[in-house]
C-alpha positions, 0 to 999 in steps of 0.5 A: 545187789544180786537179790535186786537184779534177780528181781528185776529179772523176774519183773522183767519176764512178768511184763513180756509175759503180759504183753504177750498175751494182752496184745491178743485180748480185744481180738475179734475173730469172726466165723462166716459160714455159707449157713449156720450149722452146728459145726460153726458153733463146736468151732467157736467153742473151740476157739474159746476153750483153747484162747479166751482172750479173743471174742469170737462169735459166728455169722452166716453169709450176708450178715455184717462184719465189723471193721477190723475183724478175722474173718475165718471162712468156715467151708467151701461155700463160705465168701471171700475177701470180695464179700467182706473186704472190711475184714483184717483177713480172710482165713479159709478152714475145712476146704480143699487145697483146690477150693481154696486156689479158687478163692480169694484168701489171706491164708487158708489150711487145706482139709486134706493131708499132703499127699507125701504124709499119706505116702510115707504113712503107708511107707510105714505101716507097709514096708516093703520093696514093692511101690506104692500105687496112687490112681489120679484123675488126669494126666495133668495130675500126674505131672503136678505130683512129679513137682509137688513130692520129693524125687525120694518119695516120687520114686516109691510110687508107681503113678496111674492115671485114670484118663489113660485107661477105658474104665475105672476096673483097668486103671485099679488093675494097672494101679495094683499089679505090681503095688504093695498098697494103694495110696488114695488121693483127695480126689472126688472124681476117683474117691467118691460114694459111687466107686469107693465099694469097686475100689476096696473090693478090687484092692481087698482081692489082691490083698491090698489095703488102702490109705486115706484118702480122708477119716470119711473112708475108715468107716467104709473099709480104708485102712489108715489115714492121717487126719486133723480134727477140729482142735488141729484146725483151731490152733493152726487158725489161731497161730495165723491169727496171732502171727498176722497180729504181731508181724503184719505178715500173712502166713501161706496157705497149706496143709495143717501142720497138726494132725494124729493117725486113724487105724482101721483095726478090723481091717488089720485082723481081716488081713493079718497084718500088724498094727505098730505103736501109734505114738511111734509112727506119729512121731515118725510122720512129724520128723519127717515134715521138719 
């Protein structure tokens, strides 16, 4: 009798296991781009590697969608629901928290880290008593972060804005005076090729590094960053795919849950300052967001 119902268990599991995964086969996912690109197609062999239950192949804006498809918008010029209105959903992929506000999306994750990751990161890698300078545009920035960090991390910044100084050399010495680095934020009107080599310059000479904003400034002389590569972006896509799929509900848009670390080990040895082990900040950014 035991031997029956251990069985039974058995098949039991085998059929929710089925289930499961055929309720994803036959799944058409979509990826629209503003122009095919490369990109779009590493994407869609992403895709296929990490489920190849699903079908997945890749459009450029104006071609026809199939009724009933995910639609995963792939970049800031790719169209919304008012061009394929047709789709079972919208995703927005590798834009910006801004653009993303600006289209009509059922979910979307934002290209950027948050910014309390990148602070606590920097917490991290440069403990001390000093705060942590973070250069906004507006502001209007400044009283958007108050609401958006916690009061525990608001506390450990010491915020600027750039509108409130005559130029950008004032404002990164406000920023810096009394910083023991300098949190970069998503920001294009601050973090931008023309100002990028005056920023690390002015920080370097105090002794200061800065973090992030994004992968793009490691090579230009950032220290560290936070950052989601495109397997990252592919499962958080997928889990709001399938989420959607099973419960009828759209997932909200955010940051992606999935990310690694970037070190900029030249810049550590420049300035002598030690690298800790990077499975082990990574495991404290992830509890952290629990």
């Amino acid at each position: 009798m035991e031997a029956l119902t251990v069985q039974a268990r058995r098949l039991l599991l085998f059929l929710l296991l089925f289930a499961s995964s055929a309720s994803y086969a036959g799944l058409d996912v979509v990826l629209v781009a503003e122009k095919n690109t490369s990109l779009q197609q590493r994407l869609v062999q992403k895709f296929i590697q990490q489920n190849s239950d699903i079908r997945v192949t890749a459009i450029s804006s104006g071609d026809k969608l199939a009724s009933g498809s995910y639609l995963v918008a792939v970049g800031k010029g790719a169209p919304d629901k008012q061009v394929y209105n047709q789709a079972a959903g919208v995703i927005g992929v590798l834009i910006s928290r801004e653009q993303a506000l600006a289209k009509q999306l059922d979910s979307a994750i934002y290209v950027e880290p948050p910014l309390a990751r990148q602070i606590q990161l920097a917490d991290k890698l440069l403990p001390g008593a000093k705060k942590l300078g973070l250069l906004v545009d507006k502001t209007t920035d400044k009283a958007r972060i108050r609401k958006e960090l916690s009061p525990k991390l608001y506390d450990q910044i010491q915020l600027v804005a750039l509108q409130e100084s005559d130029n950008l050399n004032q404002a990164l010495y406000k920023v810096l005076k009394d910083s023991r680095a300098l949190v970069g934020a998503y920001d294009n009107s601050i973090y931008n090729a023309a100002n990028i080599k005056n920023i690390l310059i002015t920080s370097y000479r105090q002794h200061k590094v800065l973090i992030g904003p994004s992968k793009a400034y490691l090579k230009a002389g950032s220290f560290a960053t936070t950052f989601s590569n495109l397997d990252d972006v592919v499962k958080r896509t997928l889990e709001i795919i399938f989420n959607h799929a099973e419960s009828g509900e759209w997932s909200e848009a955010g940051y992606n849950p999935y990310f690694n670390i970037l070190y900029n080990k030249q810049v550590a040895r420049s300035l002598n300052i030690p690298l800790p082990d990077k499975s082990n900040t990574l495991k404290y950014l992830q509890e952290a967001e629990r």
